[in-house]
N, C-alpha and C positions, 0 to 999 in steps of 0.2 A: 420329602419336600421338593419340592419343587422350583429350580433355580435357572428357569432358562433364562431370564427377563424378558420376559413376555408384553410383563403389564399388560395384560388383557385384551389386549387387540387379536384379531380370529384371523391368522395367516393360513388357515386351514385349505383356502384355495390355491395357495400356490407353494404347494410342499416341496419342488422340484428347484424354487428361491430362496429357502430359510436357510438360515445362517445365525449360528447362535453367536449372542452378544457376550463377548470372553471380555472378563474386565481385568486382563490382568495379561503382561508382553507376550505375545504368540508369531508364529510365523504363517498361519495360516494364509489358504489362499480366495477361503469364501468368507468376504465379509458383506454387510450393511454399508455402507458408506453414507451419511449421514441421512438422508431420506429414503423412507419406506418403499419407492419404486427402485431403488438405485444399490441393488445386491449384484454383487459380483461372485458368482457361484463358477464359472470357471476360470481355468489360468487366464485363459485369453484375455475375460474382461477384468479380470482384477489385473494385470500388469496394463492394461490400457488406462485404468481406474487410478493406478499408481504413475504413469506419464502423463496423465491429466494434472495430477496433482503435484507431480515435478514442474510442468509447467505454469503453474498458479503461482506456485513457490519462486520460481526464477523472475517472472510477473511485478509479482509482488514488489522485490525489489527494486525491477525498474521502473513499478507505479512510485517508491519515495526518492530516485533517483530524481524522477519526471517534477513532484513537487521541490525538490530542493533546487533544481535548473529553474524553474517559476520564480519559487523564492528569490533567488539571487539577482533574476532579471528585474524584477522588479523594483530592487535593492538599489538595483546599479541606474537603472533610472531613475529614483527619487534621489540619488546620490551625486546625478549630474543635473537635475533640474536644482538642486543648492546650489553645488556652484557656479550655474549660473545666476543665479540669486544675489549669491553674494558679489560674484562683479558687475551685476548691475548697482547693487549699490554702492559700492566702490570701482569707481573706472578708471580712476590715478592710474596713467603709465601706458593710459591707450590712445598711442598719437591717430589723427586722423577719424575721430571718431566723433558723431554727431550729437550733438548737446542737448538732443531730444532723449529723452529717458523713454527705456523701452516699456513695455504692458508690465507690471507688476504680476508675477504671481504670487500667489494665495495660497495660504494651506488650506489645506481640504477639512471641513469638518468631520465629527462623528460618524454619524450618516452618511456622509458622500465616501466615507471610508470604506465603511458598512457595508454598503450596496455597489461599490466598486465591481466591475467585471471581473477584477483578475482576484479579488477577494472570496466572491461567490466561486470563481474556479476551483481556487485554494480548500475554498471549506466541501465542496461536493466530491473533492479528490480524497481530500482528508477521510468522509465517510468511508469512500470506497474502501481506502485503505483500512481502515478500523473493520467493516465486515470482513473482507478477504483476513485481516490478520485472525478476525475471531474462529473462521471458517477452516485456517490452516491449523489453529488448537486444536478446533474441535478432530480436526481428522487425526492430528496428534494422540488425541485423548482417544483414540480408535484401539490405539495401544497395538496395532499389528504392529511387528520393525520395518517390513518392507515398504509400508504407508507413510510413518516416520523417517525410514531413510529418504523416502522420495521428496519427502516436505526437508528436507534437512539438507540433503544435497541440493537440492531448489533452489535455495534461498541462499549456500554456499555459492553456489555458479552465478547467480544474481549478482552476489556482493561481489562476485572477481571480474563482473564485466562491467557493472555498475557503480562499484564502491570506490573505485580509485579517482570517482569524480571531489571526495573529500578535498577542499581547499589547505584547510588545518587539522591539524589531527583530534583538536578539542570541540569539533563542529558534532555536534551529536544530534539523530533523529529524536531523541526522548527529552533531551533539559537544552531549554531555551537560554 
C-alpha cells in the first residue's frame, strides 16, 4: 500500500522537489511548506523557510499589539469627547465663561458606527490577523519541530517586545 500522500497530483516532473508529507513530529530538513511550489529540499532553503516563519510569528504579535494601541486610542478619544460632554452640560464652577452653550454633540448611530474609518481599520486588521494566525497552524500542523520551534519562538519574542504593552493583567486578546 501505498502511503505517500500523494492524493493523486503527478509531481513526476519535479523529482529533484518531492518531499514526502510525515504526519507525524520529525526533524527533517525537506519539507512542503504549505503550497505546492514552495518545498524546501535543501538546508539552506528550509532554515530560510523557518526564519521566514520566525518572522511572521514575531509579526504576528505585533499585528495584535498594533490593534490593541487602535483600540485604546480610540477608547481614550470617545472617553474625552464625554467629558466634555458632560461639562458642557454642567458648567457650574466655570468663572469667566460665556453663556453661549457650545455645539452639542451627538452620539453616532449604528451605521455611522459601522462605516467609521477607524472601525473598517479595526475589522481588515482583525482579518489579517485571523489568516496569519490560521497560516501559523497550519505550518504548526507541518509537525517538523524545527518549523514549530521557529512559529513558537516567534511568537515568544513578539510577546517579550510587544506584550508588556498590557495595561491590566485581566486585558486579554480572546474574551471581551
Amino acid at each position: 500500500m501505498d502511503m505517500d500522500h500523494n492524493h493523486g497530483s503527478d509531481d513526476s516532473t519535479s523529482t529533484a522537489k518531492s518531499c514526502p508529507m510525515i504526519m507525524v513530529f520529525h526533524a527533517g530538513h525537506c519539507e512542503r511548506i504549505l503550497w505546492r511550489g514552495w518545498v524546501a529540499s535543501t538546508v539552506t532553503e528550509f532554515v530560510l523557510s523557518a526564519i521566514f516563519w520566525f518572522l511572521v510569528s514575531f509579526l504576528y504579535e505585533a499585528l495584535k499589539f498594533l490593534r490593541q494601541h487602535l483600540a485604546r486610542r480610540v477608547a481614550r478619544k470617545e472617553r474625552l469627547a464625554e467629558e466634555q460632554r458632560r461639562k458642557n452640560d454642567n458648567p457650574s464652577g466655570c468663572t469667566g465663561c460665556s453663556d453661549t452653550p457650545l455645539a452639542e454633540t451627538r452620539e453616532k448611530t449604528y451605521w455611522q458606527r459601522l462605516l467609521d474609518s477607524t472601525h473598517i481599520i479595526q475589522s481588515l486588521l482583525n482579518l489579517l490577523q485571523i489568516v496569519v494566525s490560521y497560516l501559523l497552524m497550519l505550518i504548526f500542523m507541518t509537525f517538523n519541530y524545527w518549523l514549530c520551534l521557529a512559529v513558537v519562538l516567534g511568537l515568544g519574542f513578539g510577546y517579550f517586545f510587544f506584550g508588556w504593552n498590557k495595561k491590566t493583567p485581566d486585558e486579554s486578546e480572546c474574551c471581551p
